[in-house]
N, C-alpha and C positions, 0 to 999 in steps of 0.2 A: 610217087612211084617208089617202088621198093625192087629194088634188086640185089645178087650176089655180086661180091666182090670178085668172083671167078668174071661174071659175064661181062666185067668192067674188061678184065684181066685179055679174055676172050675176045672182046668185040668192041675194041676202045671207041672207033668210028661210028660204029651206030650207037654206041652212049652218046657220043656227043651231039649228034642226030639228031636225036629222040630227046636231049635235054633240052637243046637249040627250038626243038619244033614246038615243044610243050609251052618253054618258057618255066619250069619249074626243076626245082631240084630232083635229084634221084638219090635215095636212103642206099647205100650201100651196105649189106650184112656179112660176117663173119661166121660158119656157124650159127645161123641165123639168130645172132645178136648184130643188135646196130654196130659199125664203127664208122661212119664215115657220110660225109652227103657231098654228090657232085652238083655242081651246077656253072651253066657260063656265067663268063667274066662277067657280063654286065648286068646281071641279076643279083650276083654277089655288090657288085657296087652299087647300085641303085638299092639297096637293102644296107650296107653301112649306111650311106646318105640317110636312108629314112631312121636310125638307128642314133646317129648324132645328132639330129635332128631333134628328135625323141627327148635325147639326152640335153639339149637346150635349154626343150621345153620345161624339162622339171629343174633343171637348175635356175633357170628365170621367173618357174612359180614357188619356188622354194626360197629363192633372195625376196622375193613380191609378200609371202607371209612372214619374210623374217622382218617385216615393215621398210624393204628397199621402198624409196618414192616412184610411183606411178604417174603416167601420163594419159590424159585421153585424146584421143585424134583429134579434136578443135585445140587442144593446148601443141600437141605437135606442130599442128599447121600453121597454126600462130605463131611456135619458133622459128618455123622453116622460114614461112616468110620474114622474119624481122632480118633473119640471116642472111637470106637474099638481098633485103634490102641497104642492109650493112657493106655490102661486098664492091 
């Protein structure tokens, strides 16, 4: 959704509304150039989450091509256990 920064300015409550109801952000324009995007708290955090996440991921296949050692899930399962059974 794309709105004016006046109608944020204007109608703060049913921005929130209409964010809340969507579940999606709202593009805020200036002069109808972008400057800004609303959206609720927890769309913005559930989107960091997916983002460091993200960010993990390529640092884990990034160390994996730098030749870090790999494991497969039967050699996991095989440590887990031994570790259990050490305990």
């Amino acid at each position: 959704m794309i709105r004016s920064a006046t109608a944020l300015r204007n109608d703060y409550d049913g921005m929130v509304k209409l964010s809340m109801e969507k579940q999606e952000p709202i593009y805020l324009t200036r002069n109808g150039d972008g400057e800004m995007v609303f959206l609720p708290i927890e769309l913005w955090e559930k989107r960091q989450a997916e983002l460091e996440l993200f960010a993990e991921m390529l640092r884990r296949e990034q160390s994996r091509m730098a030749g870090a050692k790999t494991y497969t899930a039967e050699e996991m399962r095989s440590d887990a256990e031994a570790m259990l059974r050490e305990s």
